[in-house]
C-alpha positions, 0 to 999 in steps of 0.5 A: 877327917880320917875319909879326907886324909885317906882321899888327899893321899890317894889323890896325891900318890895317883898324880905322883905316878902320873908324872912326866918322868920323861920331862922331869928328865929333860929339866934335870939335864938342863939343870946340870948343864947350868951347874957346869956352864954357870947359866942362870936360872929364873923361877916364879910363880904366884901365892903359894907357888912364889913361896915354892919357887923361893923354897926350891931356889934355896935348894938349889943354890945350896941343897945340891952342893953345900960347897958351892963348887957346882951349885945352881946360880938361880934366883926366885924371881918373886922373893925380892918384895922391893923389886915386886912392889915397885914393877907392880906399882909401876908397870903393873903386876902382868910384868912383874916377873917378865920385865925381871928377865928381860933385865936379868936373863942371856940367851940359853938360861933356863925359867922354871914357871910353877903355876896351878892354872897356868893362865896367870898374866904375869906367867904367861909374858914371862913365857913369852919374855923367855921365847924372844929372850932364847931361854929355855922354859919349863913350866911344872903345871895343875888343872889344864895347863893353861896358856902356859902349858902351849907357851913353855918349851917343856912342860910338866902338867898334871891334869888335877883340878886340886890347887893344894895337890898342884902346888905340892908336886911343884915341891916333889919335882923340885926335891926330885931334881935336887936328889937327882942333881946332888946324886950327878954332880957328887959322882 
């Protein structure tokens, strides 16, 4: 255990230093702009990246500024199990999340799609739904990146065939822009 604890962290560390910073950045503009302008923004993912996309619409909804005055008006697209079932059971699963901005989404709002293989149906029309829609995509991305990865506007991809160490800089991104945004936005 202690080998694969010490293997886990060193992997972790190596791809924490390879971030994107310049696109992280990038992200972090739009984000305040959205807080300021009152834009939208739509975040998904599948597994346990829907669970990430639920944890970072709380942090940015009420982390950043727990007065509310220029929180984020965000929503995680898979956190509504009525809505999820139903589009599933009545469209198919691939639109879940793309028939959901189509309904939802104005032109220059921003989707965040998280996403280990970036090659899961339902990612890629969301992406293609937020390219016909004129919103911004932003894709934080394991593996190769997938089909995501040329879809999105911007993308943050870390090349780690390691769907743990995937999801877990979801979660580091999205707590370094809430940081980021509490810091900005309180100045």
């Amino acid at each position: 255990m202690k080998e694969l604890i010490a293997a886990y962290q060193a992997a972790l560390s190596e791809q924490i230093n390879l971030l994107d910073s310049a696109t992280i950045q990038v992200l972090a503009e739009h984000l305040i702009d959205c807080c300021k302008t009152k834009k939208q923004v739509f975040i998904c993912g599948n597994g346990g990246s829907a669970g990430n996309a639920i944890h970072l619409a709380n942090d940015f909804l009420y982390g950043i500024d727990p007065s509310g005055n220029m929180s984020l008006n965000v929503e995680a697209l898979p956190a509504n199990s009525s809505v999820v079932t139903c589009l599933s059971n009545d469209i198919g699963y691939d639109k879940v999340f793309s028939h959901q901005l189509k309904v939802k989404a104005n032109p220059n709002d921003v989707l965040i799609v998280l996403s280990g293989s970036g090659n899961s149906e339902n990612i890629v029309r969301v992406l293609q739904q937020a390219k016909e829609l004129g919103v911004k995509s932003f894709a934080i991305l394991g593996y190769t990146g997938g089909k995501a990865k040329a879809l999105a506007n911007y993308s943050i991809h870390n090349d780690i065939n390691d769907m743990q160490i995937s999801e877990d800089l979801q979660l580091i991104v999205g707590h370094m822009l809430m940081q980021f945004m509490a810091r900005e936005l309180a100045a």
